[in-house]
C-alpha angles and dihedrals in degrees: 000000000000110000118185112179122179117197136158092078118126145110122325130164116249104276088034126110136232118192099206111209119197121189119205125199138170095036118061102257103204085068088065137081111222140215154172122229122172134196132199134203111292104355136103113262121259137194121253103185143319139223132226106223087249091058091227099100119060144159135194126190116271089246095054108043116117093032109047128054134186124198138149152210119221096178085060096038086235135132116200132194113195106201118207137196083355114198120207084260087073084063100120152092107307108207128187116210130188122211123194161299076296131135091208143026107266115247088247097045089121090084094048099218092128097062118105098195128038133180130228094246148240127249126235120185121172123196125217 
């Protein structure tokens, strides 16, 4: 049974950091590219950054980079986004996805249409 369970979300004020963890059980991780997507009230969800298998590609959304960094863990089955300087518009449902089998993150792995698991998510609300 895949099991993919995201934690470390909750309130920070606006400068502060959160370092989002995300376990995955039930597919061999280390297959998939990974990824973080996050959707606020009210707003479409958008992609954050994804993660070759290897862990040695990644890419992170124009807006984001400098301040958010995913990386991940293979031996430990786990995916992080360490989240910088975050501003209250970061506020949002941080979500963890897994695509594969797959080497790399597809060029079009901002929509998110190619991921086969997905979490329930964990909230992050920043304060200003």
């Amino acid at each position: 049974q895949v099991q993919v369970v995201e934690s470390g979300g909750g309130l920070v004020q606006a400068g502060g950091s959160l370092r989002l963890s995300c376990t995955a059980t039930g597919f061999t991780f280390g297959d998939y590219a990974m990824a973080w997507f996050r959707q606020a009230p009210g707003k479409e969800r958008e992609g954050v950054s994804c993660i070759s298998r290897s862990g040695i590609y990644a890419s992170s959304v124009d807006s984001l980079k400098g301040r958010f960094t995913i990386s991940r863990d293979n031996a430990k089955n786990t995916l992080y986004l360490q989240m910088n300087s975050l501003k209250p518009e970061d506020t949002a449902m941080y979500y963890c996805a897994a695509d594969g089998p797959q080497f790399m993150c597809s060029a079009s792995w901002v929509r998110g249409t190619t991921f086969n698991y997905w979490g329930q998510g964990t909230q992050v609300t920043v304060s200003s």
